[in-house]
C-alpha positions in Angstrom: 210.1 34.3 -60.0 211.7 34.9 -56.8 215.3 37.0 -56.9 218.2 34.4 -56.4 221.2 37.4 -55.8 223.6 36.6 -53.1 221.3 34.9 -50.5 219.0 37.9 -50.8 215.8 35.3 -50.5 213.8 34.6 -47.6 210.8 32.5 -47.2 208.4 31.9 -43.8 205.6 30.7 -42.1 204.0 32.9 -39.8 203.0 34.7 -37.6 201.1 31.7 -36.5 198.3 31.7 -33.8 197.4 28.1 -32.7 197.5 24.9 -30.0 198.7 21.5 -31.4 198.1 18.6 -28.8 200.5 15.7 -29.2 198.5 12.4 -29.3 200.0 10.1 -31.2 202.1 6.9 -29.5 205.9 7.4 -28.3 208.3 8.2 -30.7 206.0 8.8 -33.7 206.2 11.9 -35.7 203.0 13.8 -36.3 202.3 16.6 -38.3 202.1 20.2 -36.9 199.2 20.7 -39.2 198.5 24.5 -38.2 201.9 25.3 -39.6 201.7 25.2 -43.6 204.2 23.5 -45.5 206.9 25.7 -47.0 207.5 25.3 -50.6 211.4 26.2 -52.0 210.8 28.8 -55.0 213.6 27.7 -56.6 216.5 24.7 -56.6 220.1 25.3 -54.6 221.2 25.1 -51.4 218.8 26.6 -48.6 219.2 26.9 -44.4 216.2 26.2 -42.8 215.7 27.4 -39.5 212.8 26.9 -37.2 211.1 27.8 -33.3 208.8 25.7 -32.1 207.2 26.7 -28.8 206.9 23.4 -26.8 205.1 22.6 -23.5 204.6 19.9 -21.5 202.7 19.1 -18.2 203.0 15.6 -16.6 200.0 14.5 -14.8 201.8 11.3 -13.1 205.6 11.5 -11.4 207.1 10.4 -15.2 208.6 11.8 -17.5 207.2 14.2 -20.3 209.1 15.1 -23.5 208.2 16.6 -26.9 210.7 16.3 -29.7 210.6 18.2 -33.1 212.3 17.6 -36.3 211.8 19.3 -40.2 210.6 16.8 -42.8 211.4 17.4 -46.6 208.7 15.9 -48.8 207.8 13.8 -46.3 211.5 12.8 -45.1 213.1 13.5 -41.8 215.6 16.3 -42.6 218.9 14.8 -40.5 220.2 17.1 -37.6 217.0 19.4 -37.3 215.6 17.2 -34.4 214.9 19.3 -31.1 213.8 18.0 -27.4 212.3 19.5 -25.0 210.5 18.4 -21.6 210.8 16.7 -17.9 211.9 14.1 -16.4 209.9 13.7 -13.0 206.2 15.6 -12.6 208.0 17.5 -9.4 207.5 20.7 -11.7 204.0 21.5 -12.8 204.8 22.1 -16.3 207.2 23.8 -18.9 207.0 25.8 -21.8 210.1 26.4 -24.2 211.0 27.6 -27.7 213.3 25.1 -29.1 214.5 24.9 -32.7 217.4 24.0 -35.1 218.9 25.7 -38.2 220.0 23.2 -41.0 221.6 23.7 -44.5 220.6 21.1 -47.2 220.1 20.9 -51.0 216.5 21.0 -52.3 215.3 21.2 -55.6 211.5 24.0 -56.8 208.7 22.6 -55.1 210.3 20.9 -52.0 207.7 21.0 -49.5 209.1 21.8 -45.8 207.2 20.9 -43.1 207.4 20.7 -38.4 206.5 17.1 -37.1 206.4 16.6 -33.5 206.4 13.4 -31.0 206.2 12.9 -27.5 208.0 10.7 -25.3 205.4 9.6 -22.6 201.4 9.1 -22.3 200.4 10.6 -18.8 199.8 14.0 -19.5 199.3 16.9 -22.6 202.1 17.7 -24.5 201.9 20.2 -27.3 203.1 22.8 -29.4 201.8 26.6 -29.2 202.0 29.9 -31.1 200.9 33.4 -30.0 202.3 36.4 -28.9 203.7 35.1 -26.0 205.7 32.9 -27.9 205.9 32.0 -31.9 206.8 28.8 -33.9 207.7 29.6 -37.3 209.5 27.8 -39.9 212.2 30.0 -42.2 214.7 29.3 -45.3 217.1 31.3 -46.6 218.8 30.8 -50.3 222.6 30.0 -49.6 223.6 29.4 -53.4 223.3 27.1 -56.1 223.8 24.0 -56.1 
C-alpha cells in the first residue's frame, strides 16, 4: 500500500505520446482516451493537477475553441474546466498547454480521468502529447479526510 506521510504521495499519467481529434458536437465532453484513468490509492483529500496541450486550426473565419475539464467517476470535477482557442480564422492555428489544479475529497478506487469539447465544427481541434509539449494528469495526497 502506498505511504500516506505528510503529502509524501504522488500519482501520474505519463509521459504520454499521442493525437486526440475532437469530433463530437458543441459543448459535449469526450473522453481523452489515450490518457488512462487515474485511480486514488487510498481515501482523503487529494489536488489534482493537469496540462493538456490543446490546438486548434479554423478552416472557415469562426471561431475555434477546445475546453477541458477532470471527471471523477464519471462526474465533472467543479473548477477544473480549461479553454483554449480563437475567435476569427485570421490566425492559422494555435497550440497551447492549458490546465487547472483542484483539491477535492475522493475515496480508494476513484477513477480520474481528461474529457475535452470543442466549441465550433469548421475545422480540427485536438489535444496532443509529445516532446514538444506534454498532457499529463497528476494527484497529490493533501490529508485525510
Amino acid at each position: 500500500m502506498p505511504s500516506r506521510s505528510g503529502g509524501q504521495e504522488w500519482v501520474q499519467t505519463g509521459p504520454l505520446t499521442f493525437s486526440h481529434t475532437l469530433t463530437g458536437a458543441n459543448n459535449v465532453y469526450e473522453k481523452v482516451s489515450e490518457v488512462p484513468a487515474l485511480t486514488i490509492p487510498f481515501p482523503g483529500v487529494w489536488e489534482i493537477s493537469y496540462h493538456a496541450r490543446t490546438a486548434t486550426y479554423p478552416t472557415a473565419n469562426t471561431a475555434l475553441w477546445v475546453t477541458t475539464a477532470l471527471f471523477k467517476n464519471g462526474g465533472l470535477i467543479p473548477g477544473s474546466e480549461a479553454l483554449s482557442g480563437l475567435l476569427t480564422s485570421n490566425v492559422p492555428g494555435t497550440q497551447n498547454t492549458i490546465g487547472q489544479t483542484v483539491t477535492d475529497t475522493f475515496a480508494a478506487g476513484d477513477a480520474v480521468t481528461l474529457h475535452a469539447f470543442r466549441i465550433g465544427q469548421a475545422g480540427t481541434a485536438a489535444v496532443y502529447s509529445n516532446s514538444d509539449g506534454r498532457t499529463t494528469v497528476t494527484a497529490h495526497w493533501v490529508s485525510p479526510t
